[in-house]
N, C-alpha and C positions, 0 to 999 in steps of 0.2 A: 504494500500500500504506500505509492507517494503522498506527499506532503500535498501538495494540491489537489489531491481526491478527498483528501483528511478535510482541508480547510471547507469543500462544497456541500460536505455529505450533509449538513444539520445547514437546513434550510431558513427555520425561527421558530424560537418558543412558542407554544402553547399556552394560552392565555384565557383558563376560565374557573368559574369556581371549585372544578373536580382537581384541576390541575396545582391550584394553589392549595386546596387541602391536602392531595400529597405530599404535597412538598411541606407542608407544615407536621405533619405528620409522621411519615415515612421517612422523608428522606429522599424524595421520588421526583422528577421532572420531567417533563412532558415535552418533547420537541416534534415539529415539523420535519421529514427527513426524505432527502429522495426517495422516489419511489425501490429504488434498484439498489439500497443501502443493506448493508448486511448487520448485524449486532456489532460482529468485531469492531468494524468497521465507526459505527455510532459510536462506541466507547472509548477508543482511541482518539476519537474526534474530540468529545467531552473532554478525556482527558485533558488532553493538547489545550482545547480552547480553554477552558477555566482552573488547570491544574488542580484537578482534584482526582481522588480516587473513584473508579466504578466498582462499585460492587456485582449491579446486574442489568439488562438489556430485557424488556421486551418489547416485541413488535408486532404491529396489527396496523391492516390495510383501509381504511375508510372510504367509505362507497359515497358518489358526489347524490345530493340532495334531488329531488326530482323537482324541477322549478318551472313555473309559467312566464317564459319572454312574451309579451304582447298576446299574439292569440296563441303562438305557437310553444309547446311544451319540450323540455328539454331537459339534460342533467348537467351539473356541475363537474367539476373534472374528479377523481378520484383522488386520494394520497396515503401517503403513509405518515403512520404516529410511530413514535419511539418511547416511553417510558423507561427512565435512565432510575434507578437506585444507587444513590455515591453510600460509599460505605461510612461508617458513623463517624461523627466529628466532621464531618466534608460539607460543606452547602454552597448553592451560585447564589451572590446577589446579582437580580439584575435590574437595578437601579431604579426600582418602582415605587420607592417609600414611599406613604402618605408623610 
C-alpha cells in the first residue's frame, strides 16, 4: 500500500447522532470510505492521518436512498461506511466543540 492510496482511502467523517455516540462511548468513529477500501487499508489510513492506534475495522456498504427528481424517480449513489475502534486511551478530535 502506497502513501497516496493511504492518504485517499477515508473520504470524510460521519457526522450524526449514532456516530457521535460511538465515539463517546466506544471509542468508535465513523468514516466515509471508498467504495473499493479494504479494512487494512482504512486503518493504516487512520493510523497515518491522526496517529492513533486501531484496535478494529468494520465495514458495510450503504444503498443510495430512492429519491423523487421533479416527476422523474431515481436513486442516490451508493457508499461505503467504515467504523474505526482506536484502542483505549486513543480518540480524534475533530474540531467540532461547542
Amino acid at each position: 500500500m502506497n502513501q497516496e492510496r493511504l492518504a485517499k482511502v477515508l473520504l470524510s467523517p460521519v457526522v450524526s447522532e449514532k456516530a457521535a455516540r460511538g465515539a463517546d462511548f466506544y471509542g468508535q468513529y465513523a468514516f466515509r470510505v471508498l467504495p473499493d477500501a479494504t479494512k487494512e487499508e482504512i486503518a493504516k489510513a487512520v493510523e497515518q492521518m491522526f496517529d492513533v492506534a486501531v484496535d478494529g475495522v468494520q465495514v458495510l456498504n450503504v444503498k443510495g436512498k430512492k429519491k423523487r427528481f421533479g416527476q422523474r424517480f431515481g436513486r442516490r449513489r451508493d457508499w461505503r461506511k467504515a467504523y474505526v475502534r482506536l484502542a483505549p486511551g486513543h480518540s480524534i478530535d475533530f474540531g467540532g466543540g461547542a
